[in-house]
Structures are given as C-alpha cells and as structure tokens.
C-alpha positions in Angstrom: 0.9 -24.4 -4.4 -2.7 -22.7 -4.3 -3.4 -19.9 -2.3 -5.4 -21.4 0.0 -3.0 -24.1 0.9 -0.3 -21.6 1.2 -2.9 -19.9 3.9 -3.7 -23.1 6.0 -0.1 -23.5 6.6 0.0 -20.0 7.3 -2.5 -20.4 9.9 -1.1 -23.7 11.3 1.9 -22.2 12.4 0.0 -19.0 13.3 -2.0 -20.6 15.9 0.7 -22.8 17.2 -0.7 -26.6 16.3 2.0 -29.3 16.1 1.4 -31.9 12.9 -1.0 -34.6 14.9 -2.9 -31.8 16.0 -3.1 -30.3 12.7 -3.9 -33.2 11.2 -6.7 -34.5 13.6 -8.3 -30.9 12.6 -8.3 -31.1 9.3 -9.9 -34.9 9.7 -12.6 -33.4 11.2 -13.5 -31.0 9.2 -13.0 -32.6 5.9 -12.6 -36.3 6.8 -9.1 -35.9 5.4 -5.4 -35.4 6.5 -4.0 -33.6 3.9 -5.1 -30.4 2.2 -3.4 -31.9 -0.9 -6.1 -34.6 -1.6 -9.2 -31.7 -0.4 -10.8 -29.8 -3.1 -11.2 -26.1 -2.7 -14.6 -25.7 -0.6 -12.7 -28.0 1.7 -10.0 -26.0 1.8 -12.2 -23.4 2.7 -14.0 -25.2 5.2 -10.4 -25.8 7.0 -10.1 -21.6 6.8 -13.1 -20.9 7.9 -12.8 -23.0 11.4 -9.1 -21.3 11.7 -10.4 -17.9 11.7 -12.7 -18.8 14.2 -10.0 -20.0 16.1 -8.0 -16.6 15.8 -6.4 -16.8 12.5 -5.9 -13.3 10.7 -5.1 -13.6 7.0 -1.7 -10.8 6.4 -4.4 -9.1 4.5 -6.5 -8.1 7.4 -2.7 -6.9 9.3 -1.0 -3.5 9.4 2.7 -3.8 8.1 3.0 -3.6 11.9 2.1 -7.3 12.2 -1.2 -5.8 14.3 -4.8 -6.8 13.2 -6.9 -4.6 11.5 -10.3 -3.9 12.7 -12.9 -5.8 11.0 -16.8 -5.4 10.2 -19.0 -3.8 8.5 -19.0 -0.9 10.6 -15.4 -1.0 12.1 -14.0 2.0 9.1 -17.1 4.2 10.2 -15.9 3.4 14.0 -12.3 4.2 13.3 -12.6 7.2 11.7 -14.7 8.7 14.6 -12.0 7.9 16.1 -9.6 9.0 15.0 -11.4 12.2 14.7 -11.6 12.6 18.7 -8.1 12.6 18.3 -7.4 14.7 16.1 -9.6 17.0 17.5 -7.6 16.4 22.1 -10.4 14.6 23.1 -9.7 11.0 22.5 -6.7 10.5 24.6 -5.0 6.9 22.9 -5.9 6.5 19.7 -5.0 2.6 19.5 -7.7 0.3 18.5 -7.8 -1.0 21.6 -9.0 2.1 23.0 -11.6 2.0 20.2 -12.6 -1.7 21.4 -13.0 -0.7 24.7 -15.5 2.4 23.5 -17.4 -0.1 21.3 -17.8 -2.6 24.5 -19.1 -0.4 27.0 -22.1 0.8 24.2 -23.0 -2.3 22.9 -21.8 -5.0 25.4 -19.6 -6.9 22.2 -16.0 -7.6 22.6 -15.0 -6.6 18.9 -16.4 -4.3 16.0 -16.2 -7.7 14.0 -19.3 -8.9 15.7 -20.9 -5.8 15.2 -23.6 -6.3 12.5 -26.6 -5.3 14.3 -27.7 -2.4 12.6 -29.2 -1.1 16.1 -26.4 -1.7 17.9 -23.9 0.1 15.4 -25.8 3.1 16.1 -25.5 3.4 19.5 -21.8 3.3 19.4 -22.1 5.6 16.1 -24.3 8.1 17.7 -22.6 8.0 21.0 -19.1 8.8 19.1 -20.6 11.5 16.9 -22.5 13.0 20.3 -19.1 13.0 22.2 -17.1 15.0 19.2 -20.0 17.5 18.8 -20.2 17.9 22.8 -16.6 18.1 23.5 -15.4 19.1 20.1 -17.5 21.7 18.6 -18.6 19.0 15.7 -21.5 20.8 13.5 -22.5 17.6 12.1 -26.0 19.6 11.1 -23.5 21.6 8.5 -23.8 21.3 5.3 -20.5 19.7 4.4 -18.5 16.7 3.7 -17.6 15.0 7.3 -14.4 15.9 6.9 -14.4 19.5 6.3 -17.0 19.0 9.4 -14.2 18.1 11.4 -11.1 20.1 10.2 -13.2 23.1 10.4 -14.4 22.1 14.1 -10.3 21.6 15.2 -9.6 24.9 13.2 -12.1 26.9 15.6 -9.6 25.0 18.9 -6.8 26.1 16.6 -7.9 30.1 16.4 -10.5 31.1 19.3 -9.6 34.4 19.0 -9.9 35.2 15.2 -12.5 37.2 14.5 -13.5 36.2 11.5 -13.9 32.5 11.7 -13.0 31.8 8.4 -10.0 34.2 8.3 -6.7 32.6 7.7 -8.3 29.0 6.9 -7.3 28.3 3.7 -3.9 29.4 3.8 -4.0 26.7 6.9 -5.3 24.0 5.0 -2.9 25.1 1.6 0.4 24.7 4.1 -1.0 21.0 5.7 -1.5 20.1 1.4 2.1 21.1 1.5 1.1 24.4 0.1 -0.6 22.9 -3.0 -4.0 25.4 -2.8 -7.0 23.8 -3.7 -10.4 25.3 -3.1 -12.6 23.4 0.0 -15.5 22.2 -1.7 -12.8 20.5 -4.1 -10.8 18.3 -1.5 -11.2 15.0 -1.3 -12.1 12.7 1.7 -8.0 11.9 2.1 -7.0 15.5 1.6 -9.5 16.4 5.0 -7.5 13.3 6.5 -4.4 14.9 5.8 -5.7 18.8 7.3 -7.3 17.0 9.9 -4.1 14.9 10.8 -2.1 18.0 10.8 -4.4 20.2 12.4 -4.4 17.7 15.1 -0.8 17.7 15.7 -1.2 21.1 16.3 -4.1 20.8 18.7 -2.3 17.9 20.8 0.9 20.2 20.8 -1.3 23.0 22.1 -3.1 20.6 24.9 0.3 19.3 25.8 2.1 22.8 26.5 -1.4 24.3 28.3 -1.6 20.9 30.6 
C-alpha cells in the first residue's frame, strides 16, 4: 500500500466519514470511488481537500496526539513564546495561549494562515516588545537570541550580584549538567536547555514570592 493511500484512510477515519460518505468525496474530487484505481496527483488531490477539512498528518502531531503549530512563521512565534515563559511573564505556555496572542495582533485564527509578511511582524514585534518591556530582553545586544534571553532571566535570577556576570557560567555549566563550554560556543539548543532551566528557577521563585 502507498503512502498516500495509507494517509487517506488515515484521514477517513480521522474525520469521522462513514464509506458512502467517503466515497461520494472522493467522486468528487477525482470522479472516482476508489483510491486504488486514482493515480498519485489524485491521491493528492483527495489530501489536499482533507486537510482543509481538519486532517493533520501524525507528522505534524506531538507524541501527545496534539497538533503542532504550522506556518511559516509559527517556530519564530513559539519560541517567543516560550521565551516569556521562561523568563514569568507568559503565564500558560500551551499553544493555545500562543493562538490567542496571535489573534488579538493580527485578527487570524491560526499561525497557519499567517503568511503575510506584515502581519507576522506585528505579532513578532509585539512579542519581542513584551519580553524586552517586562523581561529585561536586550535584543539591541550583540548576541545570539538565546544568550539574549538566558542572560535577560539570569539578571531575574541574581538582582543583587554585583557583578552581573559573576557566577554565570558556572550557572549555565550546572543546567549543561556541568559539561563547561565557553558562551560564544553554545549552540541554539544548549541556550534552550539554560533557558529551560533557568526558567524553572524563575517560575519557582515567582511561585514562592506570590
């Protein structure tokens, strides 16, 4: 069985259709009732309509069964995200949450209809205006985003150092799991990995103070 047959039937029981319904779809798309006798840009015809009817292909799916965000500008998005929460100031850090954000900047219901160049940056800027306002964000810095952000929770994390800088790598060594490595050699998922940690601690601290 081909892939994309292996799919339709995926997505026929996905969206619930019994076999005359099924089959009266796939008539009108392709003018035929079984994706047996369809070639392949049929196939993907019958796809195509399915995902506009709701059907997620298991690659676009956590292992949680939930749908990943989709778009051209939906990792960009997230990872702001995320950032806020890592850094207290995005309270739920479920897409949904993220959808919301998205809606009330640009009016669309989902980052997958998000291709508007224009309207990416509002909800971009907006994000990125929110985490240097509430935050501490430098984005003006001259480093990677991450180290941007890990070194804006490590400020929350240590108010009262006086050296800004004192204590910092031995913070980010023990959040590598003590494996040292020098700043300007971490790579975007080692900054994910600080800037998780480092917001576990900020969130513990927020919870305690509240």
């Amino acid at each position: 069985m081909s892939s994309s047959i292996a799919a339709i039937h995926v997505a026929k029981k996905n969206l619930g259709l019994d076999d005359d319904t099924y089959r009266a779809k796939l008539k009108l798309i392709t003018g035929k009732t079984s994706v047996k006798d369809m070639n392949e840009a049929e196939r993907q015809s019958v796809l195509l309509v399915f995902r506009r009817e709701g059907f997620e292909p298991a690659s676009n799916r956590r292992p949680d069964g939930r749908q990943k965000l989709t778009g051209p500008y939906a990792g960009k998005l997230q990872a702001l995200w995320i950032a806020g929460y890592n850094l207290g100031i995005v309270e739920n850090r479920d897409d949904a949450a993220l959808l919301a954000f998205v809606k009330r900047q640009t009016g669309l219901d989902h980052t997958r209809f998000l291709h508007d160049p224009a309207d990416a940056r509002k909800a971009i800027e907006a994000l990125k205006s929110w985490l240097a306002r509430e935050g501490g964000v430098e984005w003006s810095a001259d480093l990677v985003d991450g180290a941007k952000i890990v070194w804006a929770q490590w400020r929350k994390l240590s108010p009262d150092t006086v050296q800004a800088d004192q204590g910092f790598s031995d913070a980010v060594a023990n959040a590598l799991d003590g494996r040292f490595v020098h700043p300007i050699s971490l790579t975007a998922r080692d900054w994910q990995t600080v800037a998780n940690a480092f917001g576990k601690r900020i969130r513990a601290a927020k919870k305690k103070g509240s």
